[in-house]
C-alpha positions as CSV (number, residue, x, y, z in Angstrom):
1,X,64.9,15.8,22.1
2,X,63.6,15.1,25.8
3,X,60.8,18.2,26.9
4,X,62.2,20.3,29.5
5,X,61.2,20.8,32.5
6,X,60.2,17.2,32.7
7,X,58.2,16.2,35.2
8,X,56.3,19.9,34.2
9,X,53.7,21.4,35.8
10,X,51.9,24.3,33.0
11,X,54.0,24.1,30.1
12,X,56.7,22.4,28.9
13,X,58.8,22.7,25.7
14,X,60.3,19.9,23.3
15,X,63.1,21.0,20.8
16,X,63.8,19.0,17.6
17,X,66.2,19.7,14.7
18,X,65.8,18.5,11.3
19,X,68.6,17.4,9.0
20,X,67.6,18.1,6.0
21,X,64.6,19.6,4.2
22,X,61.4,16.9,5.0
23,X,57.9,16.2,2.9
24,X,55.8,16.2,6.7
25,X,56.4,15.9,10.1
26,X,53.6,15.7,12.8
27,X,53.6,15.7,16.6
28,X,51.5,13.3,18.9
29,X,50.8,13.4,22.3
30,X,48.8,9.7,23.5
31,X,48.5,9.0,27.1
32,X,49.5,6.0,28.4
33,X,46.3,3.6,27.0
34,X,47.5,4.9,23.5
35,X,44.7,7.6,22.9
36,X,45.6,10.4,21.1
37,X,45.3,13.5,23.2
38,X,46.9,15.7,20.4
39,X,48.0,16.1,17.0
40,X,49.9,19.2,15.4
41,X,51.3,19.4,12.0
42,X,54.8,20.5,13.0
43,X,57.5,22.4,11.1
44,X,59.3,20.4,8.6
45,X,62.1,22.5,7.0
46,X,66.2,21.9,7.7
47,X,67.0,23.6,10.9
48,X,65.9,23.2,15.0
49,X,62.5,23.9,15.9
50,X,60.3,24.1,19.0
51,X,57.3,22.5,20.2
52,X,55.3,24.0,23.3
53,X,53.3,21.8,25.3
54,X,49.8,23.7,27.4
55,X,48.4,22.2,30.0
56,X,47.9,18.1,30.4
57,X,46.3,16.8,33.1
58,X,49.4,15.2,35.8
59,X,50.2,11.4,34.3
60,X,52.3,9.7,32.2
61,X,52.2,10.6,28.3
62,X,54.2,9.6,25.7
63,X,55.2,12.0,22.5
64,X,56.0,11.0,18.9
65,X,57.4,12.8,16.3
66,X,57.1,11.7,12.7
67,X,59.2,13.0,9.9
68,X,58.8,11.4,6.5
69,X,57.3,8.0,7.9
70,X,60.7,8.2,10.7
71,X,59.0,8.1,14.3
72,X,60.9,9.3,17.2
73,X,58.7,8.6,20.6
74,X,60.0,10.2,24.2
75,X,58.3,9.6,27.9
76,X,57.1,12.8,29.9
77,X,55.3,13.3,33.5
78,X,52.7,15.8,33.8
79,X,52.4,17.1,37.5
């Protein structure tokens, strides 16, 4: 899903739920150049789960989340 609050200023939280049971699934946060600015193994069993995202300096990022080779990638505004 889409991080809320977005823009966010301090933290801002992503919610995702999972179908059915998955092997791995891991978060990315790259800024808009592509760099990485963070990777997280993230929870990979049936159900919803949260993500919560500290401080990023304000700009444009972009966050992926990859479940069993399946990449979902969203826009968010840091302030």
């Amino acid at each position: 899903g889409q991080n809320t609050p977005n823009p966010f200023n301090g933290q801002s939280t992503v919610t995702y739920t999972i179908d059915k049971e998955a092997t791995s699934a891991v978060f990315t946060v790259t800024d808009v150049m592509g760099r990485v600015i963070s990777t997280e193994k993230a929870d990979a069993s049936k159900g919803t789960h949260t993500i919560t995202l500290g401080n990023h300096s304000a700009g444009v990022y972009y966050y992926s989340l990859n479940v069993d080779g399946k990449v979902t990638t969203k826009k968010m505004i840091a302030q």
